[in-house]
C-alpha positions in Angstrom: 58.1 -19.0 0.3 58.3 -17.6 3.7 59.0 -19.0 7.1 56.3 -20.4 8.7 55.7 -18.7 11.7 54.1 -21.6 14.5 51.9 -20.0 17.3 52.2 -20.4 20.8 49.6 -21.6 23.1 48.3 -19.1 25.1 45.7 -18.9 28.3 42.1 -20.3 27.6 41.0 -16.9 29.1 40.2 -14.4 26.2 39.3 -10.7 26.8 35.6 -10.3 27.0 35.6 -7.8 24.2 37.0 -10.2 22.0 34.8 -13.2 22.7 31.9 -10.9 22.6 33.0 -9.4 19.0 33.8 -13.1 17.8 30.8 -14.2 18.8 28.2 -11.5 16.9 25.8 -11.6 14.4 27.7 -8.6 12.5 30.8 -11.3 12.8 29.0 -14.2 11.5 27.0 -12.2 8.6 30.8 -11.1 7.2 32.4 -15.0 7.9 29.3 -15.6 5.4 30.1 -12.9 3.1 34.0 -13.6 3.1 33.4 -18.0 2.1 31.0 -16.8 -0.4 33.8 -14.9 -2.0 36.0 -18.0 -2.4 33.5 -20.1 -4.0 31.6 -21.6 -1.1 28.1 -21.4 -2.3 26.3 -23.4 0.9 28.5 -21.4 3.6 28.7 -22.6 7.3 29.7 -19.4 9.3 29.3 -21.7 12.5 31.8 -23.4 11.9 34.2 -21.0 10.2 33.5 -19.0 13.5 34.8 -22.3 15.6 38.1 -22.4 14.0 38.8 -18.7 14.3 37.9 -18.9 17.8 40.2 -21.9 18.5 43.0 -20.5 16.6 42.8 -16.8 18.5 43.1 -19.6 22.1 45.9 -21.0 20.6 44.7 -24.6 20.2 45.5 -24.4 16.5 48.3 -23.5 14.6 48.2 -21.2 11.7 49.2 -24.0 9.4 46.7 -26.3 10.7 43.8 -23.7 10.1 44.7 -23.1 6.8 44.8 -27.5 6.3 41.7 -27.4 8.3 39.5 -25.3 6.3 41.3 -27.0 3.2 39.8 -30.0 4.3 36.7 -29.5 6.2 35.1 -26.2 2.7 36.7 -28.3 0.0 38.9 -25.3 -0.7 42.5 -25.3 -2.6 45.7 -24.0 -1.0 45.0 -20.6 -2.4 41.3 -20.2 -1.5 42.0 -21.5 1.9 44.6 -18.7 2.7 42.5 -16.2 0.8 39.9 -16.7 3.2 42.3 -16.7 6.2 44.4 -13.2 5.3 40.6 -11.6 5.0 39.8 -13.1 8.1 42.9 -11.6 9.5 42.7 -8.1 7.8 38.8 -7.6 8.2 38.2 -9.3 11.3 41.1 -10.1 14.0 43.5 -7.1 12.6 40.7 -4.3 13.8 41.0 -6.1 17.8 44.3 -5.4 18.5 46.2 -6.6 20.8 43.6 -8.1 22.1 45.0 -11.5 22.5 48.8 -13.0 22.1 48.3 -14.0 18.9 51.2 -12.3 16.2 49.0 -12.1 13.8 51.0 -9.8 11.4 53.6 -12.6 11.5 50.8 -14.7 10.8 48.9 -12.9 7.8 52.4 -12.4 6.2 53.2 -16.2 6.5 49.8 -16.6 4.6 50.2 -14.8 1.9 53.8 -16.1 1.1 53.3 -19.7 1.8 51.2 -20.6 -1.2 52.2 -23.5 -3.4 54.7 -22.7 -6.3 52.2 -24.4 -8.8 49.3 -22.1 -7.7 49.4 -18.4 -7.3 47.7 -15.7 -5.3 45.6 -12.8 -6.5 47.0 -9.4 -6.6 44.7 -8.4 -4.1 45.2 -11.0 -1.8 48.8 -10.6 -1.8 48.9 -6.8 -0.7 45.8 -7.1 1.6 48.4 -9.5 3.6 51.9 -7.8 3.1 50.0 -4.3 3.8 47.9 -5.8 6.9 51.5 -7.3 8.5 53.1 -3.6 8.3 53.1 -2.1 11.8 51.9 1.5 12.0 48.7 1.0 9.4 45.8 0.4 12.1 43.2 3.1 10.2 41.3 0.3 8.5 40.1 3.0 6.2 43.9 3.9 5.2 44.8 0.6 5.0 42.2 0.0 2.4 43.7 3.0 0.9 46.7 1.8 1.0 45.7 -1.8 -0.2 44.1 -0.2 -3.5 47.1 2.1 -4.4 49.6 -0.9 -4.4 47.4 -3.2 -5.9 47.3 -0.9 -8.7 50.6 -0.2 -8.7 51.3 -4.6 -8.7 49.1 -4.7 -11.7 51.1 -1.9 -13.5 47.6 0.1 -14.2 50.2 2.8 -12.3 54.4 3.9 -12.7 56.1 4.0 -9.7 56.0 7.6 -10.2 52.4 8.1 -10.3 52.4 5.3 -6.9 54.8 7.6 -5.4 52.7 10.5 -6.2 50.0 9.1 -4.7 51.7 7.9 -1.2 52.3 11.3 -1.1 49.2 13.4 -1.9 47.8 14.8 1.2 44.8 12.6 3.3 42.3 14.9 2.2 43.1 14.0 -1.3 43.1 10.4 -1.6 46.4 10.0 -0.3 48.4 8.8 2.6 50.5 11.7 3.4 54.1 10.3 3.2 57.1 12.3 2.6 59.4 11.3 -0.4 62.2 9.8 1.3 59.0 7.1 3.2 57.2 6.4 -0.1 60.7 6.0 -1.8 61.7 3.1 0.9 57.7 1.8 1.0 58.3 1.1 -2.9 61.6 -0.2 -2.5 60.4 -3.2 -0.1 57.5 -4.0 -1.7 59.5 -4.6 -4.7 61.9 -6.7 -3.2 58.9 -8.8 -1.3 57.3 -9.6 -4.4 60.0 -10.3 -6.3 59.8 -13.8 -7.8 56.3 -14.5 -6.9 53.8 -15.1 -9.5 49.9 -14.3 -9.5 46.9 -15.1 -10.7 43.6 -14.3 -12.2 40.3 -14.3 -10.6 38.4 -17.8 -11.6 34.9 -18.9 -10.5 35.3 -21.6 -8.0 33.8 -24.8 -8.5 31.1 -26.2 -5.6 31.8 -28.8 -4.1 28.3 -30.7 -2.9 28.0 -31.0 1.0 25.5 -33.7 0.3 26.6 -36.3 -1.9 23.0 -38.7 -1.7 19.8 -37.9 -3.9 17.3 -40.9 -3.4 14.7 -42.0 -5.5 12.3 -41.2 -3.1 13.4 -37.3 -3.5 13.6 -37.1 -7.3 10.0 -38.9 -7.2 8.9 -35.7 -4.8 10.5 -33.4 -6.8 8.5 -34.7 -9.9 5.0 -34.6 -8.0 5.8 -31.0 -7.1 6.6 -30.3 -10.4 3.7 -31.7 -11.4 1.2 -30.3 -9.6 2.6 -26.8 -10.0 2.0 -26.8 -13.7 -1.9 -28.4 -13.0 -1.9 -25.3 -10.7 -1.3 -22.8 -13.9 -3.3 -24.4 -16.2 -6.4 -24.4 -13.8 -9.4 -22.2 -14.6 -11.5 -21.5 -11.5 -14.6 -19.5 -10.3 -14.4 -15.5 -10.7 -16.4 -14.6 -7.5 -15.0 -14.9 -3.8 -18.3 -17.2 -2.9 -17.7 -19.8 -5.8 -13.8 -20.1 -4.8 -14.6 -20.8 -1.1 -17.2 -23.6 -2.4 -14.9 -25.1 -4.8 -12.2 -25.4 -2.1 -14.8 -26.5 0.2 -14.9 -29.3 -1.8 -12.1 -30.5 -1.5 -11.5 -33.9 0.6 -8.4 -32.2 2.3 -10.7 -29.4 3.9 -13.6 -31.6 5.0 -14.2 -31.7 8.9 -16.5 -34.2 10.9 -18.0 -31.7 13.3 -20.4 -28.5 11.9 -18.2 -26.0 14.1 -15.2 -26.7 12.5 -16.2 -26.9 9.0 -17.6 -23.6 9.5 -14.0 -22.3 10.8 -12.6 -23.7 8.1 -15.2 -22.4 5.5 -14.4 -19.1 6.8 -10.6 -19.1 7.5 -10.6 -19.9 3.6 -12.7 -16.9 2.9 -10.5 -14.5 4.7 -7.3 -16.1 2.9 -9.1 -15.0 -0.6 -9.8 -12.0 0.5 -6.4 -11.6 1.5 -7.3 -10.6 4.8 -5.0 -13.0 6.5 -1.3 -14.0 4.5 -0.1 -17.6 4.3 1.6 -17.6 7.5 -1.9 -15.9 9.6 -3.4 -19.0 8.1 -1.1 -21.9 9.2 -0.9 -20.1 12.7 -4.7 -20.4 12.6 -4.9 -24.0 11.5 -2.2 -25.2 13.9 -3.8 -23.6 16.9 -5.8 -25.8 19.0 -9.5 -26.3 19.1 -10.7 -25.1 22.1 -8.6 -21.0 21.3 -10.6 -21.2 17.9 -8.2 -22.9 15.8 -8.6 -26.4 13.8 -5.7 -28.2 15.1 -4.6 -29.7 12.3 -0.3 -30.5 12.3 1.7 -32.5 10.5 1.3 -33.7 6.7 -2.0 -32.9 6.8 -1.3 -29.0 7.7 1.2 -29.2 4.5 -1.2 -30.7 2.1 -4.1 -27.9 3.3 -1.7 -25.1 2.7 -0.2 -26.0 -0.7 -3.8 -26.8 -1.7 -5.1 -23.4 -0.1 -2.5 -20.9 -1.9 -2.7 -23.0 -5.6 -6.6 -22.0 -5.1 -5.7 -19.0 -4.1 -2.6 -18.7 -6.9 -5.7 -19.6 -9.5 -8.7 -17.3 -8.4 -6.1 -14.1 -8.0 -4.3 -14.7 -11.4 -7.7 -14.7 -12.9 -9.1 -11.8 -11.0 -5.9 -10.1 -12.2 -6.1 -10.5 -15.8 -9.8 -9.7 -15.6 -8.9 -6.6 -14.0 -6.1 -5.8 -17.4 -9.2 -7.0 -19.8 -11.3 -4.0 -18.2 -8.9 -1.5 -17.8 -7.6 -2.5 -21.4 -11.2 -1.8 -22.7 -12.3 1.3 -20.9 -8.6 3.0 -22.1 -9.9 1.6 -25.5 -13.1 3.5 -25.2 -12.1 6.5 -23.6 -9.6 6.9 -26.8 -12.2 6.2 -29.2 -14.8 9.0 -27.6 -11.8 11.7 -27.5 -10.7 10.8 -31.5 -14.6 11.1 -32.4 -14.6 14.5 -30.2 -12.0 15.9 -32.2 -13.1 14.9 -35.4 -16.4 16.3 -34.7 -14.6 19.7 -33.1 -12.5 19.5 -36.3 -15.1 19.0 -38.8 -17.3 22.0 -37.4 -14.7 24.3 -37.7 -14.1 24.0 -40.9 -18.2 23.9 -41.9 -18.1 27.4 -39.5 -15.0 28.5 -41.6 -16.8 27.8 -44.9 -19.9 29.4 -43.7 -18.4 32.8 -42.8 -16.3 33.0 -46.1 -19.6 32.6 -48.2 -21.7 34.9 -45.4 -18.8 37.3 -46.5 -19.1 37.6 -50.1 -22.6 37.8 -50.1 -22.6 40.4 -48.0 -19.3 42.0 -50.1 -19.3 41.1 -53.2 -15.8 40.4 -52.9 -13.8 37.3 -52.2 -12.1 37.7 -49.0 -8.3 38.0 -48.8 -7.3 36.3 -46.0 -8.7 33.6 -44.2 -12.3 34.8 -42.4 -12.4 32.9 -39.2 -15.0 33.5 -35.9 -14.4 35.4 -33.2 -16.3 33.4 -30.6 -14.4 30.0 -29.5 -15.6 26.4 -31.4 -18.6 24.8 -31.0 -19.7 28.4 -29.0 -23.6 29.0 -29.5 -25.2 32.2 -29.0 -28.7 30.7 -27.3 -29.2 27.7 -25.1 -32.3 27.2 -26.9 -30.5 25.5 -29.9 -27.2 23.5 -30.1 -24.1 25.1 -32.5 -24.6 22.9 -35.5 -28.6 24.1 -35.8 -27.7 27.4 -35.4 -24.5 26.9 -38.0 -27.4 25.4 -40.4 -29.8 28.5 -39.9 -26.8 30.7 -40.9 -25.9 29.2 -43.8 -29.7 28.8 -44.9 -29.8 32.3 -45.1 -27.1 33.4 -47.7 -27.9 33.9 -51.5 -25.8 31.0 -52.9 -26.1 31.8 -56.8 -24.8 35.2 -55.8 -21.9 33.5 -54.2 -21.3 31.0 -56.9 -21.1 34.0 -59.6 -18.2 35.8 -57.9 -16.5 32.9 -57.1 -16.5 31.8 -60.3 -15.4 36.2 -61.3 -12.7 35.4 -59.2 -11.1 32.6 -60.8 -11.4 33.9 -64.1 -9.8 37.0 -62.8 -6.7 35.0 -60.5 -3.6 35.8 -62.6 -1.6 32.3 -63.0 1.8 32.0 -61.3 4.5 31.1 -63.7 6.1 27.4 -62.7 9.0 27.5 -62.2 11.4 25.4 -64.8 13.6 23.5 -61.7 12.3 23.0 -58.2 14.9 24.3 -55.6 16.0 21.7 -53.4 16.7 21.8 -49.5 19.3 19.9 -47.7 17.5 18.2 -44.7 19.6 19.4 -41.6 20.0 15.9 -39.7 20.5 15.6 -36.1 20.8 12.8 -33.1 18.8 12.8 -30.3 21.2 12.3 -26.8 19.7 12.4 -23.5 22.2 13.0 -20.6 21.7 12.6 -17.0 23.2 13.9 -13.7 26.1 11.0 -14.4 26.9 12.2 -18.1 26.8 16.2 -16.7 29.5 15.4 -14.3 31.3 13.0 -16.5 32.0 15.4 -19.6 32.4 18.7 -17.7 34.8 21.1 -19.2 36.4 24.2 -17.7 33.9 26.6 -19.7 30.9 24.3 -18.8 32.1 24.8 -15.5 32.5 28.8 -15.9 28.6 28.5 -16.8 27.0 27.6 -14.3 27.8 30.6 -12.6 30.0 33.7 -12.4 30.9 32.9 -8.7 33.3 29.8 -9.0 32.4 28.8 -5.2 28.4 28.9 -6.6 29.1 26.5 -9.9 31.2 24.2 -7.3 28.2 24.6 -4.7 25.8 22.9 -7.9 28.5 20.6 -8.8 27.7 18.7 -4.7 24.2 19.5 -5.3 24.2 17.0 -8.8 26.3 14.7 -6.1 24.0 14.9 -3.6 20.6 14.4 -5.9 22.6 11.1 -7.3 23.2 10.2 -3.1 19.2 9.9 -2.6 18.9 7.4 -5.0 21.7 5.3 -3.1 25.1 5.4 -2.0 26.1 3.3 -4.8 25.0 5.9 -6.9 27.4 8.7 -5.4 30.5 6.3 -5.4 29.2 6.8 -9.5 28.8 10.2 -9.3 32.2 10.8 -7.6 33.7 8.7 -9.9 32.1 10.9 -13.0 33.1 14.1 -11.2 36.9 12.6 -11.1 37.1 11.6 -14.6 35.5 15.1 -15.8 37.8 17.2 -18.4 37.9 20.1 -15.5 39.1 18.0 -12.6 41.7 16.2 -14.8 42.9 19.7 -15.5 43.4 20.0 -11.8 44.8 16.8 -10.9 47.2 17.4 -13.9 47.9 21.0 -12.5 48.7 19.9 -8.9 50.8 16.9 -10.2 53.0 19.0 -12.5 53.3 21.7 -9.5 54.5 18.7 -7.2 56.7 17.3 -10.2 58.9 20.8 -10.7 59.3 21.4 -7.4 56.9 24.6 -7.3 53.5 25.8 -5.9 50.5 25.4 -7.9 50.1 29.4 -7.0 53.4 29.9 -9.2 52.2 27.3 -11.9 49.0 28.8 -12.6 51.1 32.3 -13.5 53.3 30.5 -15.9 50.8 29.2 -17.7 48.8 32.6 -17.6 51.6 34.2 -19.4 51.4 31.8 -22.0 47.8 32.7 -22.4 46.6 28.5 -21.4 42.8 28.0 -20.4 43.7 28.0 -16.9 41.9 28.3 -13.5 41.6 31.3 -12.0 42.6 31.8 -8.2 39.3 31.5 -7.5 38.2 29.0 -8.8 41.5 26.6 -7.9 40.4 27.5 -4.1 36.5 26.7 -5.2 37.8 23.0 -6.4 40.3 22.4 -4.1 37.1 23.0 -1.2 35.1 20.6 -3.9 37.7 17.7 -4.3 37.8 17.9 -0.1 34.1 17.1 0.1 33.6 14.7 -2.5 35.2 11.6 -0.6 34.1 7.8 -0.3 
């Protein structure tokens, strides 16, 4: 466990810039965002904001702000400094030094000061010990820096491949350190978290702000219950005239005087119609009298609302599945029309077929050796006088059908019979699988050759490479982060990384590597297209 580091009290007066940043709606929407990550499901951002606001004056300690939001958020020891270091890194950290606070000092006493029977997250743990180092104020290479030793805490990396990446240039995902600086980085982190122990992420437990529930509140809850399931089991009128009577009707909606039964009458209409919304409608009941309104307020306004959109809830789930019924049955009859159409096309083409074969051999004599079919299109008809079956029927009236039955039946006497064979050869079905692959998948399982086709130029097949990145970036940025991410675990940029990390490694330039590996006749990049990724990697970035 570490010291623990008291603050000073400091002047009440605060830099304007601070108070101002302290006091935003940016501020409070991330103090909500940050107790929601440690398990507070009804978060107070109010008063969150308070206690940071008192501790950066100096009327608190850092000890008593991690016991106060303990105490006050129903948080444990851990959750409670979890909060705080974020606080610190995300919120305070990015001011400067703004006020007189130390706050490094601070954020390290933090994340060493847990209890020895609980234990900090990985992430937790390096967000303080990274955000106490002087030097790191980039807060996006400080989360850089965050996510390399958090890997390298949870042993997904060697302290090789953590060294390697202290040292890969900015441009590629690094931080830019020389050896002998990532050598003594590594060596103090090791000895900081030496004999600590942490964690895994749990789901925290709420804790109920309100610890009453009358009777009076589970008997509303019931009658709410209730009359929500009478509202889905209602069947009402169909037509806008017959809904506005029925909820006429009602004893909630009646009105002493003509004039306001007739605003009401027609304020319900428009809500059917949806002409006005919900909240058009309250404004017009709530507003007074004599500006057109019905001045209604209160329990009363409640019950007329709740009563208006169950109506409302009723008549429009009706109207809707009326509307499927109709669409369902004209689909249903548009099929059945377009299956007799083709049945009839079908059926006259074969008649028309039948009728030219016969037209042939009593013209002939012959049977016909291939297949005698018309020259004009289907159902075509050479008057408008008479429709294409007639005329097919006057056709085939005229031809001399004993004629055609006696060479027919020639012809089948004549037909030399085939000789059967004794074993039927069989086929071996060729069996595939169906795979469909997206922008993601592309990206994900490029090779080096895949890579070589999609264009002769190296610097055009990098150019389509983006333009897959940028198509995934319209559909969100969460869907580039994916893209990136397929890009980086693609055969063809592992190749690279593997290339520059071996060059680095040896001691030489990847310029000298890639002609070692030429001579031993490896797949390798060509000059070109090394220069074409390395311009590709640079673009692709978070």
């Amino acid at each position: 466990m570490g010291e623990e580091v008291q603050t000073v009290q400091i002047p009440q007066s605060i830099d304007d810039k601070v108070v101002s940043v302290l006091r935003s709606a940016s501020t409070l929407k991330l103090y909500e965002k940050l107790l929601k990550e440690v398990g507070v499901e009804d978060p107070n951002p109010a008063f969150l904001g308070l206690e940071v606001f008192r501790l950066v004056q100096g009327k608190k300690e850092s000890s008593q702000f991690i016991q106060t939001i303990k105490d006050e958020l129903g948080l444990s020891d851990v959750q409670a400094r979890t909060l705080a270091i974020s606080i610190g890194s995300h919120i305070l950290l990015p001011l400067g030094g703004s006020f007189s606070l130390p706050l490094r000092a601070v954020i390290k006493e933090w994340g060493s000061g847990a209890d020895l029977a609980q234990s900090l997250l990985p992430e937790t743990y390096v967000t303080a010990y990274v955000s106490s180092l002087p030097g790191v104020e980039n807060e996006r290479m400080r989360h850089r820096f965050i996510s390399i030793l958090v890997h390298y805490l949870k042993k997904d990396y060697s302290r090789e491949e953590t060294k390697f990446r202290l040292m890969e240039p900015v441009t590629f995902n690094g931080l830019g350190f020389d050896e002998v600086l990532s050598e003594q980085i590594l060596s103090d982190f090791d000895e900081d978290r030496q004999e600590k122990q942490f964690g895994k992420k749990q789901k925290i437990p709420h804790v109920p702000q309100i610890e009453a529930f009358t009777r009076e509140d589970e008997k509303e809850v019931i009658q709410v219950q209730t009359r929500a399931s009478e509202i889905l089991n209602e069947k009402g009128p169909a037509d806008v005239p017959s809904i506005v009577n029925d909820i006429c009707k009602d004893p909630s909606f009646h009105f002493e005087e003509p004039l306001l039964q007739d605003r009401c009458r027609k304020l319900i209409e428009s809500r059917v119609r949806d002409v006005r919304d919900p909240v058009q409608v309250r404004s017009q009941l709530e507003q007074s009298i004599d500006k057109g309104g019905l001045g209604v307020s209160g329990r009363h306004l409640a019950d007329l609302l709740e009563r208006l959109e169950g109506h409302v809830e009723v008549y429009q789930s009706l109207l809707l599945k009326q509307q499927q019924q109709e669409q369902k049955e004209e689909q249903e009859e548009v099929r059945i029309k377009k299956e007799e159409k083709a049945q009839a096309l079908e059926q006259h083409v074969q008649k028309e077929e039948q009728v030219l074969s016969k037209r042939y051999i009593s013209l002939t004599g012959k049977m016909p050796t291939e297949r005698v079919l018309p020259v004009a299109p289907p159902m075509s008809r050479t008057s408008a006088a008479i429709s294409a079956q007639h005329e097919l029927l006057q056709r085939e009236g005229k031809i001399d059908v004993g004629k055609v039955r006696s060479i027919v039946e020639q012809a089948r006497e004549q037909r030399p019979r085939a000789p059967q064979p004794s074993v039927r050869p069989s086929m071996q079905e060729v069996i595939f699988t169906k795979r469909l692959s997206g922008p993601l998948d592309e990206l994900r399982t490029l090779t080096l050759v895949d890579f070589r086709r999609l264009s002769r130029d190296p610097v055009q097949a990098a150019t389509k490479v983006k333009d897959k990145v940028d198509l995934m970036e319209e559909q969100g940025y969460d869907k580039k982060v994916e893209a990136v991410a397929a890009w980086r675990s693609s055969p063809v940029n592992q190749l690279y990384v593997q290339l520059t990390r071996e060059a680095v490694l040896k001691g030489t330039s990847v310029k000298d590597l890639l002609f070692q590996k030429r001579e031993q006749k490896e797949e390798i990049f060509s000059d070109e297209e090394l220069k074409a990724l390395m311009r590709l990697n640079a673009d692709l970035r978070f």
